[in-house]
C-alpha positions in Angstrom: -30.8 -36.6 -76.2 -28.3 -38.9 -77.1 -26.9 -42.4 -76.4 -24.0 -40.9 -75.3 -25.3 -38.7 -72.6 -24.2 -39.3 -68.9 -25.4 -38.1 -65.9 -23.1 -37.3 -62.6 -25.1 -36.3 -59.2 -23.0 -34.9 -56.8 -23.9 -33.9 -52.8 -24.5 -30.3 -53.5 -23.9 -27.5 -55.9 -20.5 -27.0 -53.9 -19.5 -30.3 -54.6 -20.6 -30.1 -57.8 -18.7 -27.2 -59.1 -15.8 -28.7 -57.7 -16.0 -31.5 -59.5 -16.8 -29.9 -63.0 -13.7 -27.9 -62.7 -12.0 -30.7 -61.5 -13.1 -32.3 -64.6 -12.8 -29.5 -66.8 -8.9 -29.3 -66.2 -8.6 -32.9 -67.3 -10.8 -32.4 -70.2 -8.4 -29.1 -71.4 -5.0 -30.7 -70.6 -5.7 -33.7 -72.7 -7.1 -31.6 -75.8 -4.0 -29.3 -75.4 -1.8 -32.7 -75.4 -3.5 -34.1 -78.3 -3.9 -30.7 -80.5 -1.6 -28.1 -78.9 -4.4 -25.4 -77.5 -8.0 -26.4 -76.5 -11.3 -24.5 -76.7 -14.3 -23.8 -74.2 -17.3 -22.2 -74.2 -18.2 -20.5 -71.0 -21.9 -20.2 -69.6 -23.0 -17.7 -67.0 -25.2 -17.9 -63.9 -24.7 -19.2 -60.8 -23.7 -22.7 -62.2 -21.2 -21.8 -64.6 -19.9 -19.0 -62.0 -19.6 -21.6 -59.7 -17.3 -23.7 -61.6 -15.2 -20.4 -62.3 -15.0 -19.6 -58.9 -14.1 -23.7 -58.1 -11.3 -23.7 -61.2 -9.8 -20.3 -59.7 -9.1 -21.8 -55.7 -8.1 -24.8 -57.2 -4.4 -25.8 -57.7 -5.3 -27.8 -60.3 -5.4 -24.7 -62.7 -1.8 -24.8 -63.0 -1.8 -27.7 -65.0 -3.4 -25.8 -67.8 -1.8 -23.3 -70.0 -4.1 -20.5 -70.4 -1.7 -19.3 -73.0 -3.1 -21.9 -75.2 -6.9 -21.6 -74.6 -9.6 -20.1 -76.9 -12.7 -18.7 -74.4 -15.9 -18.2 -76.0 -19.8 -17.4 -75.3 -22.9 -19.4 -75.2 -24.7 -16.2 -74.7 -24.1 -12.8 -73.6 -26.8 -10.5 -71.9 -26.7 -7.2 -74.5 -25.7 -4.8 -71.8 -23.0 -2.1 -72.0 -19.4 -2.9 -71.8 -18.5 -3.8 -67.8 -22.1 -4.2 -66.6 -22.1 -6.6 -63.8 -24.7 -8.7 -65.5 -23.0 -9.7 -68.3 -21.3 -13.0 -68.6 -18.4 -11.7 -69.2 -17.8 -9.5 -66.6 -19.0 -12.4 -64.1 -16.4 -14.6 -65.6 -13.6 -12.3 -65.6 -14.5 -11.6 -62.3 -14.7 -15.4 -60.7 -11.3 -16.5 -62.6 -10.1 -15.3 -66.0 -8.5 -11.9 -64.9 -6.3 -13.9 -62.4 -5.0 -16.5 -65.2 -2.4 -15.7 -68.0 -5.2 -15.3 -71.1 -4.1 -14.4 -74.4 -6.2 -11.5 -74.9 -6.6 -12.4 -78.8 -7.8 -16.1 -77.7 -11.1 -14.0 -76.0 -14.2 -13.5 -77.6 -16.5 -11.7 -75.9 -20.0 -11.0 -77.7 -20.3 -7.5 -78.5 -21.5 -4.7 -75.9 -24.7 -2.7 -76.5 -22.5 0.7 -76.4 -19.8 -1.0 -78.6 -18.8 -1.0 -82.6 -22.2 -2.4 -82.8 -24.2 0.1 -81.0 -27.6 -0.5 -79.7 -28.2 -3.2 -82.7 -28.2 -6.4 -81.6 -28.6 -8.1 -85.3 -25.7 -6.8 -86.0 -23.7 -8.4 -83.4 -25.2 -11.7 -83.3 -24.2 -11.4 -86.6 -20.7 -10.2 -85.9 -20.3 -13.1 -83.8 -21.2 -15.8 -85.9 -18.6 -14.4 -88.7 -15.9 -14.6 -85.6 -16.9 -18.0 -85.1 -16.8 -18.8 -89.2 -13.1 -17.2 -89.2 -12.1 -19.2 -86.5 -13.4 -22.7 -87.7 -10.8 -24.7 -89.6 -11.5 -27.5 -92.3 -11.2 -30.1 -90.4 -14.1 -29.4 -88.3 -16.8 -29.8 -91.4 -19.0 -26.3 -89.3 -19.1 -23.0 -89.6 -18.2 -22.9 -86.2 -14.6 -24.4 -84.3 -15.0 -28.0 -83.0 -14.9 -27.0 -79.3 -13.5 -29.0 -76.8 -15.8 -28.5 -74.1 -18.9 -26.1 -74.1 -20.8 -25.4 -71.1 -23.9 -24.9 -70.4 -26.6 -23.9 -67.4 -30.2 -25.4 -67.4 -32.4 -22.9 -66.5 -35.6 -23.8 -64.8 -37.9 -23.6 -67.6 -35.1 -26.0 -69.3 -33.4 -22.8 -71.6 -30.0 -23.0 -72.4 -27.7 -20.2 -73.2 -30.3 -18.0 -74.6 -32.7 -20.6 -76.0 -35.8 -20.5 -74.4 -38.8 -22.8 -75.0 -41.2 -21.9 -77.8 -38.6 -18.6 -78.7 -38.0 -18.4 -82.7 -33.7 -19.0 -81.4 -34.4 -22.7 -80.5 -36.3 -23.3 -83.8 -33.0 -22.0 -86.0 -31.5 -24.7 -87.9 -28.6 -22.7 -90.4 -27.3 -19.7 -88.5 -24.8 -19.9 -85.7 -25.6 -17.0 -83.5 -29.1 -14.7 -83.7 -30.2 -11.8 -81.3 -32.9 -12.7 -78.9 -36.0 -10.7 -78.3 -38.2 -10.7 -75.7 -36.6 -13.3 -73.2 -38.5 -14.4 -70.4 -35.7 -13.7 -68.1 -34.2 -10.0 -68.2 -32.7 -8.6 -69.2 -35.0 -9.0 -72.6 -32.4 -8.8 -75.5 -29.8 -10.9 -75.8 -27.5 -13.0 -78.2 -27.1 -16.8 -77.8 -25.4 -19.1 -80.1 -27.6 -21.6 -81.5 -28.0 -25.4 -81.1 -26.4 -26.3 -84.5 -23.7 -24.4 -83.0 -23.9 -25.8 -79.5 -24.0 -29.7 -81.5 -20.5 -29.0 -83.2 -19.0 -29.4 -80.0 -16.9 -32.0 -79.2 -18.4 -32.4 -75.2 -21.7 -30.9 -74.7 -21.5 -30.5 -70.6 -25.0 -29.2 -68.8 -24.7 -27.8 -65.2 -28.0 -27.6 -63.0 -28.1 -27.3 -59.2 -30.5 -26.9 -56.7 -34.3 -27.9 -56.2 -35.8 -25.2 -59.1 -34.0 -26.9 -61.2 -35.6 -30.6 -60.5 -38.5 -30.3 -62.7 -36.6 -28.8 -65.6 -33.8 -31.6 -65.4 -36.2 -34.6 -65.3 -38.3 -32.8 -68.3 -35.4 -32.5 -70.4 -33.9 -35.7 -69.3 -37.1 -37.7 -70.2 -36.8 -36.9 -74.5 -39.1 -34.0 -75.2 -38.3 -32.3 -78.2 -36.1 -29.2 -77.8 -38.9 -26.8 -79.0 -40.8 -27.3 -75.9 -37.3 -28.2 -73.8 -34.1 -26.2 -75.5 -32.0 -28.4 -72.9 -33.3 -31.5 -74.5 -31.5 -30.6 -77.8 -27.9 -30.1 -76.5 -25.4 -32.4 -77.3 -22.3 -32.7 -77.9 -20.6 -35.1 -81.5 -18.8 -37.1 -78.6 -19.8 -37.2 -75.2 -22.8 -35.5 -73.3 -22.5 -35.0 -69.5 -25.2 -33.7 -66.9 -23.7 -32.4 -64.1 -26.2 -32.1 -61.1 -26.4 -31.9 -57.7 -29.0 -34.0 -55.5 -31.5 -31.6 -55.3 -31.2 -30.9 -59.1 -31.5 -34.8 -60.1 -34.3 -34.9 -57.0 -37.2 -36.2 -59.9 -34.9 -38.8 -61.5 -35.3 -42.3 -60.7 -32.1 -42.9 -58.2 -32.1 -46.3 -59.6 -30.7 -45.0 -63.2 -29.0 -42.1 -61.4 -27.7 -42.7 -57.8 -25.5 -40.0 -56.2 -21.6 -40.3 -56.7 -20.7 -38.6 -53.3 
C-alpha cells in the first residue's frame, strides 16, 4: 500500500457504483483533454458490472468520446467466445455495445475456442505482446501507462486473477501469465500481473458488501501481497478504494467515515 492511497465509503453498493462512474467520466475526459484518447482497464464481477451498468444510465457518458478510448482486461475467465461468464461478454452487455467503440481500441483476451485454442499459455502470452505493441516510450513499461485500471477485491483479497499464495501474484517480469487452478471457477484463467497493474497511472479497487469486510480491512492493514494480492495494487499516481459501508464495516470510521 502506498502513501497515496485513498479510501471513499459510500451508503451502499448502489451508491457506490454511481459514484465510481461518476468519477470515472471525470477521470477519462481529463486524460482525453490532456493526451487526446484515454485508456481503462475493465474488471468484472458484480463491482465492476455495477459501475458499467451505473456509466450506461448515466448522462454523464456523453461527455466522453468513446471514439478515443482504449478498453482492456485485468483478467478474463478462459471460456469460449460469448459465454456469459466471461468479462467481456458481461461488459459488453452492461454498457459497451450501446456506446460508439472503436472496435480496434478493444482488447479482449483470447477465447478458449479462438486462434489460440484450448492453450491458455499461449494467450496469456498473446496478450502480454498486445500490451508490449501498444506501450509507447514514454511510458518506461512493457505495458501502456493506463489511465485508470479497475479492479474488484474478492473476498479472499484476489484481484483480477491473482489469488493468495497462487505462483500469478509471485510474478515479478511478465505482464500477463495463465492461471491454473483458481479457487474460484471457473479454474483457468488469464490475469495481467501486478507489475502490470503498478504501471498504471490510477490504481482504483471496488468492494461492496459485508463478504467483502474482512478482505478490505486485511488488505487495507499492509500485509504483503503474497498472502493479500489486493495489498499490492497500486497505481504510479493515485490509489483509490472505493467501498460501500458494509465493505469498509472493519475499518476504524475514525480514519474512514462514510461520504453519504
Amino acid at each position: 500500500m502506498t502513501a497515496a492511497a485513498q479510501v471513499f465509503v459510500h451508503r451502499d453498493k448502489q451508491e457506490t457504483a454511481r459514484a465510481a462512474a461518476a468519477r470515472l467520466v471525470a477521470r477519462v475526459v481529463d486524460a482525453q483533454s490532456a493526451r487526446g484518447s484515454a485508456s481503462v482497464v475493465l474488471t468484472g464481477g458484480r463491482n465492476g458490472n455495477g459501475l458499467l451498468a451505473a456509466l450506461a444510465s448515466s448522462n454523464a457518458r456523453d461527455s466522453i468520446d468513446f471514439s478515443r478510448l482504449d478498453v482492456w482486461w485485468g483478467d478474463e475467465r478462459f471460456l469460449p467466445e460469448g459465454h456469459p461468464e466471461r468479462n467481456v461478454t458481461q461488459a459488453r452487455e452492461a454498457l459497451l455495445d450501446s456506446v460508439p467503440l472503436d472496435p480496434a481500441r478493444v482488447h479482449p483476451m483470447a477465447p478458449s475456442d479462438g486462434a489460440y485454442g484450448n492453450d491458455v499459455e499461449a494467450a496469456a502470452e498473446a496478450y502480454e505482446a498486445e500490451l508490449a505493441a501498444a506501450a509507447r516510450p514514454e511510458d518506461h513499461a512493457p505495458v501502456p501507462s493506463f489511465d485508470v485500471l479497475l479492479l474488484g477485491v474478492g473476498p479472499d483479497t484476489h484481484v483480477a486473477s491473482l489469488f493468495p499464495e497462487h505462483p500469478g501474484v509471485r510474478e515479478t517480469e511478465r505482464t500477463a501469465v495463465a492461471v491454473h487452478g483458481a479457487p474460484k471457477p471457473p479454474p483457468v484463467r488469464i490475469s495481467l500481473t501486478l507489475p502490470a497493474i503498478r504501471a498504471a497511472r490510477e490504481v482504483w479497487l471496488l468492494a461492496s458488501g459485508e463478504d467483502k469486510a474482512d478482505a478490505v480491512a486485511l488488505a487495507l492493514s499492509g500485509p504483503g501481497e503474497i498472502q493479500a494480492p489486493a495489498a499490492g495494487a497500486y497505481g504510479r499516481s493515485r490509489t483509490l478504494w472505493l467501498l460501500d459501508e458494509a465493505a469498509a464495516a472493519k475499518l476504524p470510521r475514525d480514519l474512514y467515515p462514510p461520504l453519504s
